[in-house]
Structures are given as C-alpha cells and as structure tokens.
C-alpha positions in Angstrom: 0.0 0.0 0.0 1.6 3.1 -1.0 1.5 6.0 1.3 -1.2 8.3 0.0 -3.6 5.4 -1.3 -7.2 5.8 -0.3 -7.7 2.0 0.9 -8.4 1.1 4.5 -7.3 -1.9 6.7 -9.8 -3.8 8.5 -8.7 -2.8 11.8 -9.3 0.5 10.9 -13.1 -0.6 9.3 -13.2 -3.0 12.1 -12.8 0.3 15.2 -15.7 2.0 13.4 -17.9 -0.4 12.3 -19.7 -1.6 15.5 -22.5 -0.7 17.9 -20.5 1.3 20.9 -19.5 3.7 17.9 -22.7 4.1 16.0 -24.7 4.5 19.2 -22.3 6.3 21.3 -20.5 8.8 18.3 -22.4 7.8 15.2 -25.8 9.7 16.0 -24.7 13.1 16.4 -21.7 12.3 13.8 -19.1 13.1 16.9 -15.2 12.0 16.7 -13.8 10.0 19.3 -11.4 11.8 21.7 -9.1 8.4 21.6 -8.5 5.7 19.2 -5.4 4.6 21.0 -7.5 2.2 22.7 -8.2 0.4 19.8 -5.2 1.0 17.2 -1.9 0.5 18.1 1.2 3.0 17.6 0.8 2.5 13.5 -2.4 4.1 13.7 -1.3 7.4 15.2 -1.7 9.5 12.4 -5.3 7.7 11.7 -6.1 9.1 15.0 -4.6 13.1 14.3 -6.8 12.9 10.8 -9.9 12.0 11.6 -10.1 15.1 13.5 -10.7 17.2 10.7 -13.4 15.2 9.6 -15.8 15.7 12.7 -19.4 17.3 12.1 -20.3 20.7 14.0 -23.4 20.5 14.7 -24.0 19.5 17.7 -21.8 20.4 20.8 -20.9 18.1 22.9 -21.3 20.5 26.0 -25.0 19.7 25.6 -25.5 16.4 23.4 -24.7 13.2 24.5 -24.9 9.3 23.7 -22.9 8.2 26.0 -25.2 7.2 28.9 -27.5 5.8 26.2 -24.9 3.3 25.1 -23.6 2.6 28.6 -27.4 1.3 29.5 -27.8 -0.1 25.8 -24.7 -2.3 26.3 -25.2 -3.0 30.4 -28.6 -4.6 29.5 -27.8 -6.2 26.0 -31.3 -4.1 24.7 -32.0 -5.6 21.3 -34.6 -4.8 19.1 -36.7 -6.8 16.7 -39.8 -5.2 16.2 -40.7 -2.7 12.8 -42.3 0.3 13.6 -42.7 3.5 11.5 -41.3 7.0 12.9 -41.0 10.6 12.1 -37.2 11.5 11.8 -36.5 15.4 12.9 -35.5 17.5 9.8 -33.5 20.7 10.0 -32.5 23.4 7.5 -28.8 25.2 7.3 -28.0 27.9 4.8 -26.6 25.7 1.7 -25.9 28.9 -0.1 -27.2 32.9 -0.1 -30.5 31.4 -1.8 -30.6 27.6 -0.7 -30.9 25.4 1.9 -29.5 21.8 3.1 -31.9 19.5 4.2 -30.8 17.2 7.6 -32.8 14.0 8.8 -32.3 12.7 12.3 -34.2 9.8 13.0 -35.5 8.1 15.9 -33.0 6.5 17.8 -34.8 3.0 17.8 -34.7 3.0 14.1 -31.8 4.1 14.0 -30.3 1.1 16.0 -32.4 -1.2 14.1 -30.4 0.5 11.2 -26.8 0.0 13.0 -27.8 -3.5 13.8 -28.7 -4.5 10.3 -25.6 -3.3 9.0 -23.5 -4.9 11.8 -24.8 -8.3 11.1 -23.7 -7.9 7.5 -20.5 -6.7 8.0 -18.8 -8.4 5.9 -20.7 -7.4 2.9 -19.9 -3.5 3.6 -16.3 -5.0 4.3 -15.2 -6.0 1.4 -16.5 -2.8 -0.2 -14.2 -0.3 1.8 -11.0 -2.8 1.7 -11.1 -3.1 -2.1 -11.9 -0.1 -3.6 -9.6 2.1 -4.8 -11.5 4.7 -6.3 -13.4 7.1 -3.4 -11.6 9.1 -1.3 -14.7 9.7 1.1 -14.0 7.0 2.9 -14.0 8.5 6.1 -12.3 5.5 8.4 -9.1 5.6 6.3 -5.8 6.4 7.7 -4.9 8.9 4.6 -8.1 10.7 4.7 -7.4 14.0 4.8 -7.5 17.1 2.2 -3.2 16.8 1.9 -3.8 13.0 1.4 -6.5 13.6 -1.2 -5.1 16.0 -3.3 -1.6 14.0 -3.2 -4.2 10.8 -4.6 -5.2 12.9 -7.5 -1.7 13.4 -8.4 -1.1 10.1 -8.7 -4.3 9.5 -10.9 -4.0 12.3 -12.9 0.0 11.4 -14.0 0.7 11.9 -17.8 -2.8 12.6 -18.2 -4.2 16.2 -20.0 -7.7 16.7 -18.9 -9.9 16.2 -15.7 -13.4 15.3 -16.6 -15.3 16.7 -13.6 -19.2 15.7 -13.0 -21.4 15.5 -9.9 -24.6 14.4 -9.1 -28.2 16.7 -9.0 -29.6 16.8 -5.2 -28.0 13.4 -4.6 -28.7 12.6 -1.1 -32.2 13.6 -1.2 -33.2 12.1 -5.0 -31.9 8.5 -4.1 -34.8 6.1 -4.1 -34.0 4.1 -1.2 -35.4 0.4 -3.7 -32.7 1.6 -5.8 -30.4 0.5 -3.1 -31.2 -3.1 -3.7 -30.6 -2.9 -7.8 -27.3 -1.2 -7.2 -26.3 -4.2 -4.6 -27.8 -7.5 -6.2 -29.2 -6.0 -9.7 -32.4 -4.9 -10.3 -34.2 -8.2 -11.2 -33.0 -10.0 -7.8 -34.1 -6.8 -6.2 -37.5 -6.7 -7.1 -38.1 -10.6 -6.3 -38.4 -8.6 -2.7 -36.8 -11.7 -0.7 -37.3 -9.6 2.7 -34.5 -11.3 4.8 -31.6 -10.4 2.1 -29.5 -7.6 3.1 -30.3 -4.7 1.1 -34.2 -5.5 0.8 -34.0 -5.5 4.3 -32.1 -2.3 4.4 -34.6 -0.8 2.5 -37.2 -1.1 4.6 -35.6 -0.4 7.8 -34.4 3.3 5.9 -37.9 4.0 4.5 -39.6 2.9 8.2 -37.5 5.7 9.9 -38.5 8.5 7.6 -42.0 8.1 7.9 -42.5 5.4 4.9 -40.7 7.9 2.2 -38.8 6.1 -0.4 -37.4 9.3 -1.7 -34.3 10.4 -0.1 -31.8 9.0 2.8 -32.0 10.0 6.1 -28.7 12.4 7.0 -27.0 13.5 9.7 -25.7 10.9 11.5 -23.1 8.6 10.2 -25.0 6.1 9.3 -25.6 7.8 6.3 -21.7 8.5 5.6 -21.7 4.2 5.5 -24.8 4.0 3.5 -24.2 6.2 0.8 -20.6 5.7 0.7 -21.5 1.4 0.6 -24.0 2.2 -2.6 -21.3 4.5 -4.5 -18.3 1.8 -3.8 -20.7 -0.7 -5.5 -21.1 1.5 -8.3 -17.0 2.4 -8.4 -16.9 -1.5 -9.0 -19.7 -1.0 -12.5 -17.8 2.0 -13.4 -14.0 0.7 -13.1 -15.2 -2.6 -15.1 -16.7 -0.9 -17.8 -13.9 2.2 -18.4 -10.4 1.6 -18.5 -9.7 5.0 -17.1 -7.9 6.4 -13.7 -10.8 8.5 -11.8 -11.5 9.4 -7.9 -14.8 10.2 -6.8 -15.6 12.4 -2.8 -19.0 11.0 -2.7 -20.9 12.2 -5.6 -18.1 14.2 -6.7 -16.2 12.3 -10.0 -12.9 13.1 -11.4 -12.0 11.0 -14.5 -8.7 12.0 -15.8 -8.3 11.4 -19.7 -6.0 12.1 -22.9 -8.7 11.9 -25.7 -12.2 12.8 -26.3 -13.0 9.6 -27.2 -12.1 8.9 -23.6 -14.4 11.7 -22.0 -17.6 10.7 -24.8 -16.9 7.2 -23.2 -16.8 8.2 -19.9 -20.2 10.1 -19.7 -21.6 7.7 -22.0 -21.2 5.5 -19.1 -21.8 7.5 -16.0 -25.2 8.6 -17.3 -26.1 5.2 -18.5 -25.3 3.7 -14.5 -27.2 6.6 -12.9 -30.0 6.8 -15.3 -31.0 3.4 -14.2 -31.0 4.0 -10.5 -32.9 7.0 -11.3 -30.5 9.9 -10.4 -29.3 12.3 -12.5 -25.7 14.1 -13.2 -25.8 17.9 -12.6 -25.8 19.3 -16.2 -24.4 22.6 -14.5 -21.5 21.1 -13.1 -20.2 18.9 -15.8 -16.6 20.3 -17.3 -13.3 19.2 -18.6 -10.3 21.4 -17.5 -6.9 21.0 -18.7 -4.1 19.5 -16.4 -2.7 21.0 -14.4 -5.5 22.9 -13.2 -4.7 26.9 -12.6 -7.9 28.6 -12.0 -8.5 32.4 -10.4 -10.8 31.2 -7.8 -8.5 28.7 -6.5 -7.8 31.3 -3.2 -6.5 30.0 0.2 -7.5 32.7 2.1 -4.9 31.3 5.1 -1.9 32.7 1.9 -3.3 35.8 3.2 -1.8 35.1 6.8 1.3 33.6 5.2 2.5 36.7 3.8 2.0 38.7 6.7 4.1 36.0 9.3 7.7 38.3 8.8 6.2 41.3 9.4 4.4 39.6 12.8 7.4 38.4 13.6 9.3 41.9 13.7 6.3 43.7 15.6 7.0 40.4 18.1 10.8 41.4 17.9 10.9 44.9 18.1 12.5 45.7 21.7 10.8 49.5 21.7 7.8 48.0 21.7 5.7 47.0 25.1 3.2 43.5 25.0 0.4 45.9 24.6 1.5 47.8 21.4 3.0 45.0 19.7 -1.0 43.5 20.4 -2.1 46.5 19.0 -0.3 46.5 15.8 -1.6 43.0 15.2 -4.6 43.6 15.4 -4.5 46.1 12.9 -3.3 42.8 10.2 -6.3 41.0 11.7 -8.8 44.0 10.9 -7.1 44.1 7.1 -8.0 41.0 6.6 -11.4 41.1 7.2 -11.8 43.8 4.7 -10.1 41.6 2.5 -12.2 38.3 3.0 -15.1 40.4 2.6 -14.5 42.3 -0.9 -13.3 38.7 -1.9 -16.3 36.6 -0.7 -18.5 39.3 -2.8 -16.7 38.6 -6.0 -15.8 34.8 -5.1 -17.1 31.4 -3.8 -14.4 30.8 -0.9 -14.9 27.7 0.6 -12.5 27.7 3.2 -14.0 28.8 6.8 -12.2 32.5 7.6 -12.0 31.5 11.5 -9.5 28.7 10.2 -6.7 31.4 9.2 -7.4 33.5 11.5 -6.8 30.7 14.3 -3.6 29.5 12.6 -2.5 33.0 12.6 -3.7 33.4 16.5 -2.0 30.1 17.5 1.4 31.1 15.7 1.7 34.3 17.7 0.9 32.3 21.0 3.7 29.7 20.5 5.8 33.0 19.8 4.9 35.4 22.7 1.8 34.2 25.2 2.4 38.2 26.7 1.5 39.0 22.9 -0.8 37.1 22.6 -2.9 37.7 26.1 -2.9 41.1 25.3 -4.4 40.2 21.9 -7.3 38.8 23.2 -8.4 41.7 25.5 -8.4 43.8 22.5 -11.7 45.2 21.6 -11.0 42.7 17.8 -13.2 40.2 18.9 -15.9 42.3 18.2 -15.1 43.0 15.0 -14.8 39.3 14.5 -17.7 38.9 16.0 -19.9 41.0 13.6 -17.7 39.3 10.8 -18.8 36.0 11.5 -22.5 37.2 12.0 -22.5 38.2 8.4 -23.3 34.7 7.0 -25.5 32.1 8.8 -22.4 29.1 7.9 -20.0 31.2 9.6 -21.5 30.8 12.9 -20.9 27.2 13.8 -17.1 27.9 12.9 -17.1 31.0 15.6 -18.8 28.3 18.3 -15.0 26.2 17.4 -12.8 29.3 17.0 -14.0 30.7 20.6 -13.3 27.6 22.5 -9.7 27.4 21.1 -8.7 30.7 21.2 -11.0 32.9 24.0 -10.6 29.6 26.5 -9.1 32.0 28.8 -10.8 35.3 28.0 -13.9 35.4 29.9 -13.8 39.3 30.7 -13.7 39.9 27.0 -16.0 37.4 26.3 -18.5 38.6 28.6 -18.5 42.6 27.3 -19.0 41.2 23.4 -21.8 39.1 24.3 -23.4 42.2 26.0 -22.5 44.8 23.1 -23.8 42.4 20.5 -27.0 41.2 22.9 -30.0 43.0 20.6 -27.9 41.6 17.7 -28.1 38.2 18.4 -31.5 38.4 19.3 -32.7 39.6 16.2 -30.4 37.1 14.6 -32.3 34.2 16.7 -35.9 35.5 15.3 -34.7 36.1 11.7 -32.9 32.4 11.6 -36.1 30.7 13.4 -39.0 32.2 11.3 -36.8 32.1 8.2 -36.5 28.0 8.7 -32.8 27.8 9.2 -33.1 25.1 12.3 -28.9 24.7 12.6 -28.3 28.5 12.6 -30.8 28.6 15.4 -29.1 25.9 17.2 -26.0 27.5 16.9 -27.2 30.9 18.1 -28.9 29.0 21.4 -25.6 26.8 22.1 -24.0 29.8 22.1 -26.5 31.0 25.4 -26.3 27.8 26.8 -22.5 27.6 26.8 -21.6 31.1 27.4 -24.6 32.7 29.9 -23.6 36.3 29.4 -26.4 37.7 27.0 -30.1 37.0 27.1 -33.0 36.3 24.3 -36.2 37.3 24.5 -38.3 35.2 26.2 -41.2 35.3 23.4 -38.7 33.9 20.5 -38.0 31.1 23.1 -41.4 30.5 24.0 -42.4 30.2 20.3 -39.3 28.2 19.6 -40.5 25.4 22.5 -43.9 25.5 20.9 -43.5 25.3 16.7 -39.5 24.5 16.6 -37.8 21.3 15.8 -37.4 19.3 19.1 -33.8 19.9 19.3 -34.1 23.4 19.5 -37.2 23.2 21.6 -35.5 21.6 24.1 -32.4 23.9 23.9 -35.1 27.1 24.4 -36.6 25.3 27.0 -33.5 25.1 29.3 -32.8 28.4 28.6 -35.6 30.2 29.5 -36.9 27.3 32.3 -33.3 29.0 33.9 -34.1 32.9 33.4 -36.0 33.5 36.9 -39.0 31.7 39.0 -41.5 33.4 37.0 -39.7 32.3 33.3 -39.6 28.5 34.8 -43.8 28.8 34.2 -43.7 29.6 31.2 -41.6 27.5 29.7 -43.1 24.6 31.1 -46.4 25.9 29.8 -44.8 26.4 26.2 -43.7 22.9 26.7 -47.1 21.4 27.8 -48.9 23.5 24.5 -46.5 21.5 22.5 -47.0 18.1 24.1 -50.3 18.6 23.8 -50.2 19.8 20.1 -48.2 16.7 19.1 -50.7 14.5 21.6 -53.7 15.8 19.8 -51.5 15.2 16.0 -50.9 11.6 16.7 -54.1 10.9 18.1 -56.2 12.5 14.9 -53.5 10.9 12.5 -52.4 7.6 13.8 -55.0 7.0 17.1 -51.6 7.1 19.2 -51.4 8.6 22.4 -49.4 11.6 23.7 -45.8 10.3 24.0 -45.9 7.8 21.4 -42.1 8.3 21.0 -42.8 7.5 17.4 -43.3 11.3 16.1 -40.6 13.9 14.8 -41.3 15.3 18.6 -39.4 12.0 20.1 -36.4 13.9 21.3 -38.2 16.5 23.4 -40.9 14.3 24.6 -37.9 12.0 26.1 -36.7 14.8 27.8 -39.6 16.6 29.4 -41.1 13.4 30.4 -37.2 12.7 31.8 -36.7 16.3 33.6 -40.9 15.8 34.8 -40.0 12.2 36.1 -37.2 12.6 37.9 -37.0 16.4 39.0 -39.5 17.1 41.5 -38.9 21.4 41.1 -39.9 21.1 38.5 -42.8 18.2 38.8 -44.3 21.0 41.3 -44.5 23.6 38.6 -47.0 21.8 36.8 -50.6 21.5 37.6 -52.6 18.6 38.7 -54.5 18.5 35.2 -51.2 18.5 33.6 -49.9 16.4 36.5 -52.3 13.0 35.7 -51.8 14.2 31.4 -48.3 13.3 32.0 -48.4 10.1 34.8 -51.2 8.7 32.4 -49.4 9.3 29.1 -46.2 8.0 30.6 -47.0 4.5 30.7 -46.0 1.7 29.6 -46.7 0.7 25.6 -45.2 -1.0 22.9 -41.6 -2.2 22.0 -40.5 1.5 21.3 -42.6 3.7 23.8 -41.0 1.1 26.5 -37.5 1.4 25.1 -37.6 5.4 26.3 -39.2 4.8 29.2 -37.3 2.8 30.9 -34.4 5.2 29.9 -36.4 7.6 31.4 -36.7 6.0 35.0 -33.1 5.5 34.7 -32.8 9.0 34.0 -30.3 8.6 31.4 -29.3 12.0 30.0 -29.1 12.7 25.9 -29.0 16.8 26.8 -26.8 17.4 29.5 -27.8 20.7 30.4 
C-alpha cells in the first residue's frame, strides 16, 4: 500500500464499524477523543486525521450518547420489532438562496439500522478494503485534504484533462429500492426476498422516515456508511466498464483522460449507471479542465496570513515596543483581513472557513509570545470578529470552534462582546427561526447555553418550545426554564402546549397517544417526560391536570414507547444541560 492510497485496513473498518461507535458517536456524527485504545502505535496518524473530519453541529457540552450506550450495552437491549417513525429535519444555509436539508431519525430506528448493518459486515467490508477509487472514505488512515489531493496526483500522471461531473440533489433524489438494484441488480431486487440484506435495508431506511422512499436520512453517520457502501458498488460497475484512472468524494467524479474519445466514453457511461438507478448528473457542473489545473478562484484565504508572518514576527521582535502595542499593531493585520475576506467573498465562492486562518494565525503568535498574545485577546477585535462571523448564517458554527480554542481563557472579554452584540443576536435568533434555518438557530442558542452572558427574548423562546424542531425546543426550553422563577412557568407551559399539540396530532393521525415516541417530537418528549419524572422542582411547577396528562401518558406501551421509558426512569441524559 503506497503511502497516500485511499484504501483502508480492517482494523481501521473493524474500530468504526460496531455498535458502541454508532450509538455512542455515530448519531450526532461526533469524533472520538481516543483511538489509541483500539489502534496500536501504527495508527497514530489515523487518529490526528480523523479530526478534521468531525461534524459541528452539535456540541458536545449539551449532546450526549454516552449514557445511552452505557445502558444499551449493560442490559444487552436488542430490538426486533418494525415500527414506523417521524425523523426530525432541519435546514442550514446551503448557499445565499438555498438550503440543506438534515434528517435525524428516531433513535430506535436508527439502531435497528446500525444492527442491520452490523450483522452484514462483511458485505460492507469487502466494499471499503477493495476499492480504490473514493476518497470519502472517512475511516481511512490517509483521509485528509493533503492526502486527497496528493491521490489525484497520482491518478492524474501523464494525463491532459480532468473530466469533472457530480450528481443533482443526490442525497435527497436517491430512491431508497434503488439500493437493492445497485447491490444484487435490479431483477433479484424486485423478487423482494425480505431477509436479504439490502431489501432489508430498504425497509428499515424508508420505516425511519416516515414510509418515504425518496431520499436518505442524513445526519448521523450512518448515512456517511450508507451512501458511501451504494457508491463503492457503483466504483466497482464503473472501473469494469472504463479503462480510465478516476477518484470520486461521494458524488463528486474526477476522471482524468488524454482523448475525447475517452471523455464521450466516460459520460456515456456515468449517465447510462445513474439513469438506471434513477438519479441524474448535474448538467451545471459537468466540465473538462486542462491539467494542471490553474484557475483564479482557487484562493486559500490562510496565503493571506502567510505573507504577513515576517512582518508579525518583527512587531513580536521589536525591543521598543511593550506587550500591549506589539497586540495592537496585530490587530491592525487581523482588521485588514477582514476587509479583504469580505470584498473577496463578494466577488468569489471561498470555501474555506475564515475562522480557520485567522486561528492559525492566533496560534502562531501564541507559541511566539503568550504576553503577545494575552494582550491580543483583551483587545476590543473580537468584536469585530464577532460581527464578521455574524455576516453569513455558515460562519457561525465555525465561531462556536474558534472561541473555545482561542478565547478559553478570556472570559472578561467574552462577557462585554456578548453584552455589546446582545439586541444583535436576538434579532439574529428571530430572523434564523421564522426564516426556517433550524442549525443557525441551534448554533445561536448553544452559544447562550454555553456562554450565559447575554439574554434572548423570552417570546422567540417561548415560540421556539412551541413550533420549533425538538432539538431546539428543548435547547429554548432550558434556557428560559433558567431565566427567573416566573420564566420557569412559562416554559413549562410552552412545553405542555406542545406536548399537547403533538398529543392531539398523533391521536387524529395515527390513534396514538401523547408520548408515542414515534413522532418527529421523540427527542423533546424523552426529555420533558425525563426532567418531569425525575425532577421534582420542576414536577411541582405543573398542575394537577397536567400532572395525571403526563403520569397517564407516561406508561408503559409497545416495544419503542418502553424502550424510552425505561431510559427515562433510569434517567439517562441525551441533553446534558
């Protein structure tokens, strides 16, 4: 194996691919802290990478699986039984005009998913250890963007052109029967023999998003296995039919050619396999470049940084200078380039995350000078960076990273930017809520949760416990529940409106009863009924109406309903707040 190849080992597949990561990482798509425990001292640079790989969204100051799989594996909970359920979907800003689409399904379902995939192993397996085409396989030891591009070096070696195509809305266009054809072929597929593998996978995806074929569920990394599993099956259709070198990042294709006959062949193909599967390429996104590729909006915004490290390091140097005016200086370079990334962002796409340069660059003058640099951070910058980072909704989950590495020990600063920028955020949280963007109003209520110096308005929160997604509800709920004695009644009143909303939905649509578990509500019904079962405060807040609503709805029920409730009595925490 040479040492950028894409392929994985099956002790690397092996660390990943079973329950205690699925349940315990896998659902809110978290890295694990340690993989020495698993991989031995070859692995080291396995464990470094995968950091960069980790998904934001969540924070694990709040979110938690941990105590789930803890009582998951103490009592050996397995389960057997199909039921259908209402995953929770959430919007993020995909661009200025579009959104991204995220479904987190019930955590029963989503088990039954893990499990399903754990007993055929072996089938997924041999997928990851023998192709050598994707470099989205997430578990390999050379996954990371220096290992990448150094892979399409290799492929692209005494070849002209890059044939670059990708596919139109492809996690949400798959139709989950197409699963099966791409696995066993169409005609075995649709004998529908319910025990084989991808039949039964099938079923088990559409019964966690409500019966839907259309679409995958996303999110979690079950998804990352699933969808990366379907296109290493089609690498294998596409390698034996082209004698070509190509690498593909999910449903991103490079095909790297000499001739035209080679590209006409090539797409000839490509749209032949995906036609019959039923998704399409992107017509918009289908070009040929020459090799190698030189391109104007190829900017790395960190080059910016770069150029500025000699003149850093003579401000550092300069013996006239105090701690305090060498900070001041700096901050200066910091305040240039925000000018710049924002007359560059108006004319350009820039992918890379600003907070990632700017960290590099505050990390560098650290290892320098820590007088420098603690100076730096009581400047009054942050608050420019804090406005910067307001500017677009997919900054913000980047500033939630870039203020625990950098302001860890800043709190004074922290605390008068929050308060400056207080009516700011607030009419940030109502314009992200009632505009649909779910993460960016996750992001804007972690931000409360974790750093207490600023206060919403307690009718956003209110209205966010009532209509938002349950995430968010229960994040709101918390936050105002803590506000004063007065605030603790209404959010539990905001809370009991939406129990009852979702009580009197399941009852009219599926002749359920409140706390079914079953509903895209499952999160925030686990918790209330958690925080009303085992916290008598706030069991004395609640009326006796709403007292015997709660004791009646809360027992026990089918395979699923049971599952959470005895979680419940154990009080094992998901939010940890």
């Amino acid at each position: 194996m040479d040492k950028y190849s894409m392929e994985i080992t099956k002790k690397e597949f092996d660390s990943f691919f079973n329950r205690e990561y699925f349940i315990e990482y896998g659902y809110f798509a978290f890295k694990r802290e340690k993989l020495s425990t698993v991989l031995d001292e070859d692995y080291k640079e396995f464990e470094e990478e995968y950091q960069t790989t980790v998904s934001d969204m969540f924070s694990r100051k709040l979110w938690s699986m941990e105590s789930v799989n803890e009582y998951i594996k103490e009592n050996n909970i397995m389960f057997n039984k199909d039921f259908v359920t209402i995953p929770i979907e959430m919007h993020c800003a995909k661009s200025e005009y579009t959104k991204r689409k995220y479904k987190f399904i019930n955590l029963y379902n989503y088990i039954r998913i893990s499990d399903h995939l754990i007993e055929n192993s072996k089938v997924v397996e041999n997928l990851f250890l023998k192709d050598i085409h994707s470099t989205s396989k997430f578990l390999t030891s050379s996954f990371s963007a220096n290992n990448i591009r150094k892979k399409k070096d290799v492929n692209s070696k005494n070849k002209k052109y890059i044939l670059k195509t990708d596919l139109s809305n492809f996690f949400y266009s798959i139709y989950t029967h197409t699963i099966p054809w791409v696995m066993i072929g169409k005609k075995e597929a649709k004998k529908r023999v319910k025990k084989e593998f991808s039949n039964k996978l099938d079923s088990l995806i559409q019964n966690s998003q409500d019966g839907e074929t259309k679409g995958v569920p996303t999110g979690s990394i079950l998804t990352r296995f699933i969808v990366e599993m379907y296109q290493l099956k089609i690498d294998q259709d596409l390698s034996k039919k082209l004698n070509i070198h190509f690498h593909r990042y999910v449903d991103d294709y490079n095909f790297y050619f000499n001739k035209d006959i080679e590209k006409e062949k090539v797409l000839k193909e490509i749209y032949s396999i995906y036609s019959d599967v039923e998704l399409q390429l992107n017509e918009n996104k289908i070009k040929v470049t020459s090799f190698p590729e030189h391109t104007s909006h190829s900017i790395v915004i960190d080059d910016y940084f770069k150029s500025y490290h000699y003149l850093t390091v003579s401000i550092i140097e300069d013996s006239e200078l105090d701690s305090n005016k060498k900070a001041s200086k700096i901050v200066k370079i910091i305040y240039k380039f925000i000018d710049y990334y924002s007359a560059l962002s108006r004319e350009y796409v820039i992918k890379q995350p600003p907070y990632f340069a700017i960290e590099i660059y505050l990390l560098e003058i650290k290892e320098m000078d820590i007088e420098v640099y603690k100076h730096l951070l009581e400047k009054d910058f942050l608050f420019e960076l804090f406005a910067f980072f307001l500017l677009e909704m997919k900054h913000l989950q980047y500033f939630l990273n870039f203020i625990e590495k950098i302001f860890v020990d800043s709190d004074n600063n922290l605390k008068r930017t929050f308060k400056k920028y207080e009516s700011i955020l607030d009419e940030k949280l109502k314009e992200y809520f009632e505009g649909g963007f779910q993460v960016e109003t996750s992001y804007l209520l972690t931000l409360r949760l974790i750093y207490p110096y600023f206060f919403y308005k307690k009718e956003i929160l209110s209205n966010i416990i009532e209509n938002g997604d349950s995430f968010n509800a229960i994040m709101a709920y918390k936050i105002l529940f803590n506000y004063s004695p007065t605030d603790e009644i209404y959010a539990i009143d905001a809370s009991i409106s939406r129990i009852k909303k979702y009580g009197k939905l399941m009852k009219e649509t599926r002749k359920e009863e409140i706390f079914s578990f079953q509903n895209e509500n499952f999160i925030f019904e686990y918790e209330i009924g958690r925080l009303y079962k085992n916290n008598k405060n706030i069991k004395k807040q609640f009326t006796q109406s709403d007292k015997k609503l709660f004791t009646e709805s809360l027992k026990k029920g089918n395979e699923i309903k049971n599952f959470y409730l005895d979680m419940i009595n154990e009080n094992i925490k998901i939010f940890l707040k």
